[in-house]
C-alpha positions as CSV (number, residue, x, y, z in Angstrom):
1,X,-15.8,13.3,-0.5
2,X,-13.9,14.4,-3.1
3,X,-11.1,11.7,-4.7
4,X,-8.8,14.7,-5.5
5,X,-7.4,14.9,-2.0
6,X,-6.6,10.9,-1.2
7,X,-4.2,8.9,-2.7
8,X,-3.6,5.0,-1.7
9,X,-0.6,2.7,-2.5
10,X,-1.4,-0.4,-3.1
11,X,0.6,-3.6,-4.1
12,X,2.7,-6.3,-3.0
13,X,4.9,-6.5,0.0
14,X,8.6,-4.8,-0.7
15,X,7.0,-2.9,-3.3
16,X,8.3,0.2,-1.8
17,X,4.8,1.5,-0.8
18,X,6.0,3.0,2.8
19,X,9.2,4.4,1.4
20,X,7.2,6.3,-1.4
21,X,4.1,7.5,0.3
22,X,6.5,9.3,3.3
23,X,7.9,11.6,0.1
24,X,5.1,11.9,-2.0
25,X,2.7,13.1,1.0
26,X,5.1,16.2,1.7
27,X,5.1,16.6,-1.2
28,X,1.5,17.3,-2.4
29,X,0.7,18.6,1.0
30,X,-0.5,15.3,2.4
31,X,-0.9,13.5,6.0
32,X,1.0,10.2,5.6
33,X,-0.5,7.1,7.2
34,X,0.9,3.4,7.0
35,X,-1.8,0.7,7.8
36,X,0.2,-1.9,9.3
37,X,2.2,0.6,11.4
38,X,-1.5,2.3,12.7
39,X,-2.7,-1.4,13.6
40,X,0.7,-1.7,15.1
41,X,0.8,0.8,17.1
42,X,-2.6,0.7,18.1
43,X,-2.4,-3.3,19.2
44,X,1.0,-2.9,20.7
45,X,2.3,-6.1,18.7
46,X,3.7,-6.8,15.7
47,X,1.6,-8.4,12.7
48,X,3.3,-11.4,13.2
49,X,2.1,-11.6,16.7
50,X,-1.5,-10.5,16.1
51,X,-1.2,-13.5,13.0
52,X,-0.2,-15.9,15.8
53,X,-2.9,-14.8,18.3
54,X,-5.3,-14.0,16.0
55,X,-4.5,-15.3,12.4
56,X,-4.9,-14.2,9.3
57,X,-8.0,-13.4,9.6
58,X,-8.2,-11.5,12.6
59,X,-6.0,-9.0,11.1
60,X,-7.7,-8.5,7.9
61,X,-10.6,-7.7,10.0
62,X,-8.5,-5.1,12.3
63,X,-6.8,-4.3,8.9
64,X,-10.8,-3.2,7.1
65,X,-11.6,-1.3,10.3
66,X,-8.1,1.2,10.3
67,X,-8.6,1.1,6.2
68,X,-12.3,2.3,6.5
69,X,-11.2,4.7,9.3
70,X,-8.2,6.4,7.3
71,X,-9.6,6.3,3.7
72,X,-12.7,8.5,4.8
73,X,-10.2,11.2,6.0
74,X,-9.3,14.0,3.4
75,X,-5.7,15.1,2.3
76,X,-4.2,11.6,3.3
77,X,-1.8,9.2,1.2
78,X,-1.9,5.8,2.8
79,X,0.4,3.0,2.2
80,X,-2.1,-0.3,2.9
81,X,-0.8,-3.8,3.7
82,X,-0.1,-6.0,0.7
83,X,-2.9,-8.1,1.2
84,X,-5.6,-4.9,2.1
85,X,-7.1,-5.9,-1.8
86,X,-7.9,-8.9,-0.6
87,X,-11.8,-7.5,1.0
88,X,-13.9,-6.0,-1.9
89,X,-15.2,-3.3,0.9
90,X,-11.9,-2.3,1.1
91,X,-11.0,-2.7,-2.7
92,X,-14.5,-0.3,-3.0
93,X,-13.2,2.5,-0.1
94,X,-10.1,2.5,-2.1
95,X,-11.5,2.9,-5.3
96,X,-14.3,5.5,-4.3
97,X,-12.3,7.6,-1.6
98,X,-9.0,8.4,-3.5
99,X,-6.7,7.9,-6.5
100,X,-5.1,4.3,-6.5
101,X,-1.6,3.9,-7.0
102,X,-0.6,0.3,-7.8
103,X,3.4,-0.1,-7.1
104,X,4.8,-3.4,-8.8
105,X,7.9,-5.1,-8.3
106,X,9.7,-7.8,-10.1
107,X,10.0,-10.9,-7.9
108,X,13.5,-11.0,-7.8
109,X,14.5,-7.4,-6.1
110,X,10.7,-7.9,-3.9
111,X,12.4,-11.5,-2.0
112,X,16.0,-9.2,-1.7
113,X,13.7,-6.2,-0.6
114,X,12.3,-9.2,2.0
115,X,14.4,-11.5,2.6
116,X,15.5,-10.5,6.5
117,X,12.5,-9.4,7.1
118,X,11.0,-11.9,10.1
119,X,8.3,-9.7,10.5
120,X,6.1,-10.6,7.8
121,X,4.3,-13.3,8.3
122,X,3.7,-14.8,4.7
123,X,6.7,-15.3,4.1
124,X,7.7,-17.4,7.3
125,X,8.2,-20.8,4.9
126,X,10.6,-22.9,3.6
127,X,10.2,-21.8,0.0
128,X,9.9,-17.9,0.3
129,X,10.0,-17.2,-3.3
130,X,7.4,-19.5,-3.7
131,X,5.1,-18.0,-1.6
132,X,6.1,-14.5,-3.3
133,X,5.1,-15.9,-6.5
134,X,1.8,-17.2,-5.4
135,X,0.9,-14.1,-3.2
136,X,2.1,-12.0,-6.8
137,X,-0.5,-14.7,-9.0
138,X,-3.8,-14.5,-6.7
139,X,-3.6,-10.3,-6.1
140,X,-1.7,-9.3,-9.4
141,X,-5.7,-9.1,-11.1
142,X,-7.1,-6.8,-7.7
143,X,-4.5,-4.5,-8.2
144,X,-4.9,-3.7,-11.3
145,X,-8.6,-3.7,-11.0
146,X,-8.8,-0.9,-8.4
147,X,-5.6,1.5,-9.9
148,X,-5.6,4.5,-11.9
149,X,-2.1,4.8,-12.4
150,X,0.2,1.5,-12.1
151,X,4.4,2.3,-11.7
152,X,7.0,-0.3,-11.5
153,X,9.6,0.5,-8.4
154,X,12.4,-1.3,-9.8
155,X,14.4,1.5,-10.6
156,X,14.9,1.7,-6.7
157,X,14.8,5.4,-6.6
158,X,12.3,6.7,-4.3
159,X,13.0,10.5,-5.1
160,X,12.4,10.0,-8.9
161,X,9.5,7.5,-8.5
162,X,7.6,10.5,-6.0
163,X,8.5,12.9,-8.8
164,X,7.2,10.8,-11.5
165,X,3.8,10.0,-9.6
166,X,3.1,14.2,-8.7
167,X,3.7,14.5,-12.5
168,X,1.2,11.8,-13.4
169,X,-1.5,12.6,-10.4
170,X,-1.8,16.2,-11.8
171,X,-2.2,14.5,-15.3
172,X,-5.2,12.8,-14.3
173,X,-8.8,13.9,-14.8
174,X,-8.8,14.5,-11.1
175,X,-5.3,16.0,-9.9
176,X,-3.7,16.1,-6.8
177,X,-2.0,19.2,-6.5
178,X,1.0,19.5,-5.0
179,X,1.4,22.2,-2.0
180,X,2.3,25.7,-2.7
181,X,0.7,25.8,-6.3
């Protein structure tokens, strides 16, 4: 399977992953996928509710099947679930199946990205910046591991952040290219 056709977005929750894959896989002529809303709508329920009934991890393991499934398509830009890096067979499809993106944010505009947001999870605590922080310290290191190209989305400009990414895929030794060229 060739890694030319694939591209994943990885990195933390609010990082802008969903926002940015929906214009970037028009853009290069790409089937968008989001892996929380494929487990969603294939469960019926919310994460929240499958981390209730099942916990945590119950939906990493539904969250490595619907990884494993996607990333062996071809033409496909997924936007994986914050904590999909967390499973070294997923951090290995990732890395052997496609071109990682990892999409940072600084923890200040990720808990305002967040903040209403009762549908995720990790962050139901007292202290949500806290968690944020800790989440940011234990998967900063598997990000970066598994990406080819690392962007930060702080400039809050989805348009110009897709534009920037085609521009560095089809700098890479193995480019994307976008449709019509």
């Amino acid at each position: 399977m060739s890694r030319t056709r694939n591209v994943f977005l990885v990195g933390p929750m609010g990082a802008g992953k969903t926002t940015i894959g929906r214009r970037l896989a028009p853009a290069l002529g790409l089937t968008f996928y989001d892996s929380d809303e494929v487990i969603i709508s294939r469960t019926g329920v919310d994460i929240a509710t499958i981390f209730d009934i099942e916990g945590e991890a119950g939906f990493r393991d539904r969250e490595s099947r619907v990884l494993d499934e996607l990333s062996a398509l071809d033409g496909v830009v997924i936007a994986t679930g914050g904590g999909a890096i967390l499973r070294e067979e997923n951090r290995e499809r990732l890395r052997t199946r496609g071109q990682v993106i990892y999409l940072t944010v600084p923890l200040d505009l990720q808990l305002r990205r967040t903040r209403r947001d009762n549908q995720r999870p990790l962050l139901q605590t007292a202290n949500p910046r806290e968690r944020l922080a800790a989440l940011q310290r234990e998967r900063e290191p598997l990000y970066r591991a598994i990406a080819d190209i690392v962007i930060d989305t702080g400039a809050n400009d989805s348009k110009r952040l897709a534009r920037d990414l085609i521009k560095r895929l089809s700098a890479t030794r193995e480019p994307v290219q976008p449709q019509g060229r």
